[in-house]
Structure formats: structure tokens, C-alpha cells
C-alpha positions as a Python dict, from the first residue, in 0.01 Angstrom:
ca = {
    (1, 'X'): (0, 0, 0),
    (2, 'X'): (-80, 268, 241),
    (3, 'X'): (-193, 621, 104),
    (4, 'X'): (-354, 702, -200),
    (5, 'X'): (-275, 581, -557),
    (6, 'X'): (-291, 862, -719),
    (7, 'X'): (-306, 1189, -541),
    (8, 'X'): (-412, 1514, -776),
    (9, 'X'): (-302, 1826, -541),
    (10, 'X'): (-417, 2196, -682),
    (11, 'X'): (-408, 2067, -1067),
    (12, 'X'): (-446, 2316, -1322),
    (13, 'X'): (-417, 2213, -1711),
    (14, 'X'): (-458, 2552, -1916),
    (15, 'X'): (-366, 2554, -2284),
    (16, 'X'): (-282, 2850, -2487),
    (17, 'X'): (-423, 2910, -2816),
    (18, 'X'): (-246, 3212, -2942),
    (19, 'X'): (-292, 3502, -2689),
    (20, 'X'): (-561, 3298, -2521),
    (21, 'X'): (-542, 3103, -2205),
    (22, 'X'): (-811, 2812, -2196),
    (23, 'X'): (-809, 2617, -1832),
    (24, 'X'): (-913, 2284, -1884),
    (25, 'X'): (-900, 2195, -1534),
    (26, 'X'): (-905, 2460, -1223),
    (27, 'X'): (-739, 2381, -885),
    (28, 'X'): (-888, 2036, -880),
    (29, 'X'): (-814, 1785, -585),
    (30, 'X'): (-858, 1440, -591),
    (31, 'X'): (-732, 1140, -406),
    (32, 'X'): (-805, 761, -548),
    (33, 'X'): (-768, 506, -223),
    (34, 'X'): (-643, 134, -353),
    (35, 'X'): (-915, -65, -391),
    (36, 'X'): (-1152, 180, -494),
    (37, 'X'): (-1416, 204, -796),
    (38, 'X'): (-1425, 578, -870),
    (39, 'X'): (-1662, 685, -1180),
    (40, 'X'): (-1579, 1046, -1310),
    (41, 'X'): (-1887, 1263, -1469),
    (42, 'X'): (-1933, 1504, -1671),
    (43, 'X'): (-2074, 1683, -1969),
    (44, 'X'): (-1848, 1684, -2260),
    (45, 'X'): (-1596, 1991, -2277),
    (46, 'X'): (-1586, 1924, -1849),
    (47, 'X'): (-1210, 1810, -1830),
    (48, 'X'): (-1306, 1478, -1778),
    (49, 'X'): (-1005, 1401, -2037),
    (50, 'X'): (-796, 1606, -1911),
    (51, 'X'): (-835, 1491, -1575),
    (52, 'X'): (-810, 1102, -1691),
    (53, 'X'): (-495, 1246, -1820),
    (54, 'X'): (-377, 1360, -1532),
    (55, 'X'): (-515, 1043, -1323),
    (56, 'X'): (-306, 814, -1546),
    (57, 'X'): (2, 977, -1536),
    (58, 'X'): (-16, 1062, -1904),
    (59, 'X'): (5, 1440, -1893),
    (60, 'X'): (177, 1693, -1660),
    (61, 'X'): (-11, 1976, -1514),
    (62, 'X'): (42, 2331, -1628),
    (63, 'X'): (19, 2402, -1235),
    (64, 'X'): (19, 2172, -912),
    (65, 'X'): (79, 1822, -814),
    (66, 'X'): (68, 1465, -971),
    (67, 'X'): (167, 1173, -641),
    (68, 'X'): (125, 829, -817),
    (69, 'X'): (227, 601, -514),
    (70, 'X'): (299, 869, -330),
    (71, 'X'): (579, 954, -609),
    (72, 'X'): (574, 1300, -751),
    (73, 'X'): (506, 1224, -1121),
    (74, 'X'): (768, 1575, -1193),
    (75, 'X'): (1075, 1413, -1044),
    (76, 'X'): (1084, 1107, -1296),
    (77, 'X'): (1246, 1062, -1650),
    (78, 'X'): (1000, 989, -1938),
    (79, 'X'): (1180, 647, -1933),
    (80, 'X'): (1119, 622, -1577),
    (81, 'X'): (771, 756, -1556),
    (82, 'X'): (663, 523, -1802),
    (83, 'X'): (764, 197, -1650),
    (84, 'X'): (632, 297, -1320),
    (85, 'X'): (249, 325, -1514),
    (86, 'X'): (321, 74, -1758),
    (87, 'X'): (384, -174, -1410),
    (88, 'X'): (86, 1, -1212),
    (89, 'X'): (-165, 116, -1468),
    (90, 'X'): (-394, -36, -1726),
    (91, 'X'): (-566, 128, -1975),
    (92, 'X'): (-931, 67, -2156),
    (93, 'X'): (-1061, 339, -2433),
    (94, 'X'): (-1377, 384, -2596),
    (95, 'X'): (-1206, 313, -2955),
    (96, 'X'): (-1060, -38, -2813),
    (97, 'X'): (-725, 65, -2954),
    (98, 'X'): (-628, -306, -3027),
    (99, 'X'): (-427, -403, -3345),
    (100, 'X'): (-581, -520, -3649),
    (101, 'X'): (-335, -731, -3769),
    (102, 'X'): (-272, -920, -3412),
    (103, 'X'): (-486, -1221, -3314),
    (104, 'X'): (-677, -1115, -2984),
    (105, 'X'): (-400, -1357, -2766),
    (106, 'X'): (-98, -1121, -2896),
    (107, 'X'): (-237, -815, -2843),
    (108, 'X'): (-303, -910, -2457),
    (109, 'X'): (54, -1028, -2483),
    (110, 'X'): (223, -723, -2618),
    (111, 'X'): (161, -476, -2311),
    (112, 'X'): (370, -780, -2108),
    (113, 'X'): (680, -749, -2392),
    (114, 'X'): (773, -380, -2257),
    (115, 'X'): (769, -492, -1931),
    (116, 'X'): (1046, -788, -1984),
    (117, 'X'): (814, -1069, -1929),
    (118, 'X'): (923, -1395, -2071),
    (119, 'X'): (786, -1566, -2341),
    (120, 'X'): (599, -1860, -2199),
    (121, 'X'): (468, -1633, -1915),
    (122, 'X'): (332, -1387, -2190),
    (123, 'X'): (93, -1651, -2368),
    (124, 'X'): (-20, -1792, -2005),
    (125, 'X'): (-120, -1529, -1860),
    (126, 'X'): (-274, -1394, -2179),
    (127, 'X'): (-457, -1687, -2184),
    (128, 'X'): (-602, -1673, -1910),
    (129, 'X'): (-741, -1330, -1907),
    (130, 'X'): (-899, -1401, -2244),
    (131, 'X'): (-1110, -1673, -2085),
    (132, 'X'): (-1172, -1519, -1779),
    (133, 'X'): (-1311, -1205, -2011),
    (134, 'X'): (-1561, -1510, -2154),
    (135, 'X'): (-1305, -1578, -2500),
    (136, 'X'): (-1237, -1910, -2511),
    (137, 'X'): (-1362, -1972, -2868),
    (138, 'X'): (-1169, -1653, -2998),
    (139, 'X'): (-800, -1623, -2874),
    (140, 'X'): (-649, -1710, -3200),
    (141, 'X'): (-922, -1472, -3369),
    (142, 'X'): (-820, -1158, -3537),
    (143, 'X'): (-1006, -802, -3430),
    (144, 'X'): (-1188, -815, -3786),
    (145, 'X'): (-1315, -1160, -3648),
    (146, 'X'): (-1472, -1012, -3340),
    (147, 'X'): (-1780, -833, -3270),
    (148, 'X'): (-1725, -483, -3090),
    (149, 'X'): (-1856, -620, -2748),
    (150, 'X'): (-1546, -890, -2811),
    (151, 'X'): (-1292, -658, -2906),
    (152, 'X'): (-1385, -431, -2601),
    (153, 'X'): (-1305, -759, -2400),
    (154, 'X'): (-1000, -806, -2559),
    (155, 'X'): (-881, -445, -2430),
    (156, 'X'): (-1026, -513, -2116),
    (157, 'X'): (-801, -869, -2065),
    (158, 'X'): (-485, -614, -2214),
    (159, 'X'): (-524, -350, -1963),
    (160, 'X'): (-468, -610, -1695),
    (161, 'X'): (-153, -778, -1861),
    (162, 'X'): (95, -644, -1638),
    (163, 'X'): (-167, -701, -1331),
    (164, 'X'): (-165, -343, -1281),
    (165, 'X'): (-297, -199, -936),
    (166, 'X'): (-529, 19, -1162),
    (167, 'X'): (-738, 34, -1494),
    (168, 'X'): (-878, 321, -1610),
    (169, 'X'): (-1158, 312, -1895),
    (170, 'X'): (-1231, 593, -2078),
    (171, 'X'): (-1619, 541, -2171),
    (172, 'X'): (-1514, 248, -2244),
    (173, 'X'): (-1920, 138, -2324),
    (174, 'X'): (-1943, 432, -2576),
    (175, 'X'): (-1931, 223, -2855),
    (176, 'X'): (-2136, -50, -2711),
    (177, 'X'): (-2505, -113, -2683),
    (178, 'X'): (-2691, -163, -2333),
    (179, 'X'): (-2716, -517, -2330),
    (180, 'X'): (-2344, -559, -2438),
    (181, 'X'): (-2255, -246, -2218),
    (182, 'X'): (-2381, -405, -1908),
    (183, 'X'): (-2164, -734, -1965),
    (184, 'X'): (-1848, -505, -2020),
    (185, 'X'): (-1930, -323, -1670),
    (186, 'X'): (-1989, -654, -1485),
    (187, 'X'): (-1665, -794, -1617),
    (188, 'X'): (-1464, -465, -1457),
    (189, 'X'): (-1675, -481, -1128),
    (190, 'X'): (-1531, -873, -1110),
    (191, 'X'): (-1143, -753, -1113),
    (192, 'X'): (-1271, -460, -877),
    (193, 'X'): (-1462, -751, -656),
    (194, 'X'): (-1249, -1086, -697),
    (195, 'X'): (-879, -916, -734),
    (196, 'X'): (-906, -598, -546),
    (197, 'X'): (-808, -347, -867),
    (198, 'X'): (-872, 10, -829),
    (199, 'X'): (-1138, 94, -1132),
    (200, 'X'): (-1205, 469, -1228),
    (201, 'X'): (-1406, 499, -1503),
    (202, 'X'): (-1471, 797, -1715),
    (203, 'X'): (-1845, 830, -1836),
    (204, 'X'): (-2144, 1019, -1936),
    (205, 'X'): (-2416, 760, -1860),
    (206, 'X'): (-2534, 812, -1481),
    (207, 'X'): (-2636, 388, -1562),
    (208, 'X'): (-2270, 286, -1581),
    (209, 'X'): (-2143, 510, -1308),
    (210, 'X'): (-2375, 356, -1096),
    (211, 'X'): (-2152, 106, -1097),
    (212, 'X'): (-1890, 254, -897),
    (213, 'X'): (-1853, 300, -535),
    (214, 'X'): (-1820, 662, -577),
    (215, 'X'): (-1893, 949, -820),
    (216, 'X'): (-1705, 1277, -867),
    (217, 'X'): (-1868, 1521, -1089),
    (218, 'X'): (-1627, 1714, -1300),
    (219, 'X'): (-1817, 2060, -1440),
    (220, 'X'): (-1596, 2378, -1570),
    (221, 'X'): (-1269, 2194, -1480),
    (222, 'X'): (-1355, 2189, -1099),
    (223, 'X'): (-1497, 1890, -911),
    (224, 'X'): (-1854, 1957, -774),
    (225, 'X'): (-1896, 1804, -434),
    (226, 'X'): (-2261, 1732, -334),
    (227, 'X'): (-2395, 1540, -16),
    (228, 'X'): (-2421, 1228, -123),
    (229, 'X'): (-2057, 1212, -291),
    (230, 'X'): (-1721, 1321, -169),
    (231, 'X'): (-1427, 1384, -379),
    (232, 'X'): (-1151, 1449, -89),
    (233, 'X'): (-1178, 1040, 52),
    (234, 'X'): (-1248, 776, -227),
}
């Protein structure tokens, strides 16, 4: 596609508790080229949620513009809105978010059921994201039978069910020590590197944003621009 993925134009997010308006995010612009491996920064309390919110089409701005493919996210029905992620989106949190009481080759399925994929399609390609995550040995396993590196894999093959044009992880090493960390970053960079996916991650640790290609700084709810990165072109 041509143009941005997602295009963030003046966004502000400001919740109200009680008389009291509290902006979460402040005239932020942001454009994520296909393709791209973006890493978003910040010190907690930043609006580095909020803006992951806004990234993934999961939240509507209090002010400004959402384009996801050059659609303006306002104009769609909730029905609408969330096919159009569900088919272009993946998502990877720091909590895993998988079901307990699915083996790890139906939860990579179940993403691919609200999209109308058949059957036989569902447990092949869930398949074969599960090895090419490095689980083999452990597609039948339940998530009580995995370690948290192998759960966080699990998520990871999930998010690309629907071979979505982009995954966003939110921390999604949090949980995770270094060594295991590392392997969960190297697996992303290989969709980013073999498939062409668009990867923003959300993080705190300056090693796994190193990753990325590029890395927008979030502080206050505005995006700090320094020499060395640029928000406006990623």
C-alpha cells in the first residue's frame, strides 16, 4: 500500500475526573510507513498507552484524527471498525493474554474464527506459526504447561493469525528475563525482516528499542523529536 498505516493527526485523549480535565496525550502527530519497526518510549504516566491505543485503533480521540489505511477510524461502525483491525492488526501484551484452558494450537486458532477462516485452514496455519515461533514440542500443550518465555511465543504466533500488516506489542518483554527477552525480540525482528510486517513496540528498556528502526519518545503526552530520531517520517 501507498501512504501510511496508521496516520495520528493533532490527537488529543483528555479524561475527566470530576471537574478535572487530565490530557493524556497533547496534539501528538505521528505517521507509521508499512514496513516499518517503530519503538515508542517513555516513562510511565507518558501516554505511551494511550497512544498504543490510539495506534491500534482501539480508542477514539477526545480531539483530532485516527487514518488507519488512509480510513478515518470516526466514519466506521464498531462492527466495521473492528474487522478492518481484526484483518490488519495483531496484538502482543505484556500479560500474554492467552487462555488457560486452550492448548497453545487453539488459542493461535481462535483470532482466525472471527475472521471466517475455515477449519482446516485454522489448524495449518496455526501450526505453522507455532513452529516457526520455535514450538514444535508444545502445540498440544496447555498455558499451565508452558514457561512464560513459551507462552509469550504463543501470543506472538496469535497476533499474526490473520497475517495482519501490523503487530503491536505492548512491553511485551516486561515479564520476561534478558536472556528470554532477547529471543522474544529476535523472533519479532524475523516477521519485520523475512515477511515485511510493520512492528511498533511499546517499551521502557532503551535495550529492546534498540531494536527498532526508529524511536519516538513520548514525554507529557507530546512526542519529543531529537536529531537523531524523527517522528513526522517512520
Amino acid at each position: 500500500m501507498s501512504g501510511p498505516i496508521i496516520k495520528l493527526e493533532n490527537i488529543w485523549k483528555i479524561y475527566q475526573l470530576g471537574k478535572v480535565e487530565l490530557p493524556a496525550l497533547r496534539g501528538v502527530d505521528l505517521e507509521i510507513a508499512p514496513g516499518g519497526f517503530v519503538s515508542i518510549m517513555g516513562p510511565s504516566g507518558s501516554g505511551k498507552s494511550t497512544l498504543l491505543n490510539m495506534i491500534g485503533a482501539l480508542d477514539f480521540p477526545t480531539k483530532g484524527k485516527v487514518y488507519l489505511k488512509g480510513k478515518d477510524i470516526s466514519l466506521f461502525s464498531e462492527d466495521e471498525l473492528s474487522q478492518l483491525r481484526g484483518r490488519t492488526i495483531g496484538f502482543v501484551f505484556q500479560e500474554f493474554n492467552i487462555l488457560p484452558n486452550l492448548t497453545a494450537l487453539e488459542n493461535v486458532m481462535l483470532p482466525m474464527v472471527f475472521q471466517g477462516v475455515l477449519s482446516e485452514e485454522r489448524k495449518k496455519r496455526a501450526e505453522e506459526l507455532l513452529i516457526s515461533v520455535g514450538l514444535k514440542d508444545r502445540i498440544f500443550h496447555q498455558p499451565a504447561e508452558l514457561s512464560a518465555g513459551e507462552r509469550q511465543r504463543v501470543a506472538i504466533a496469535r497476533a499474526f493469525a490473520n497475517d495482519p500488516e501490523m503487530v503491536i506489542a505492548d512491553e511485551p518483554t516486561g515479564n520476561l528475563d534478558s536472556i528470554t527477552g532477547k529471543k522474544i525480540m529476535e523472533i519479532l525482528t524475523d516477521f519485520h525482516q523475512k515477511q515485511g510486517k510493520t512492528i511498533v513496540v511499546v517499551t521502557h528498556d532503551p535495550n529492546i528499542a534498540n531494536y527498532s528502526e526508529k524511536i519516538v519518545n513520548i514525554k507529557d503526552g507530546q512526542i519529543i523529536i531529537n536529531d537523531k530520531q524523527s517522528a513526522e517520517v517512520l
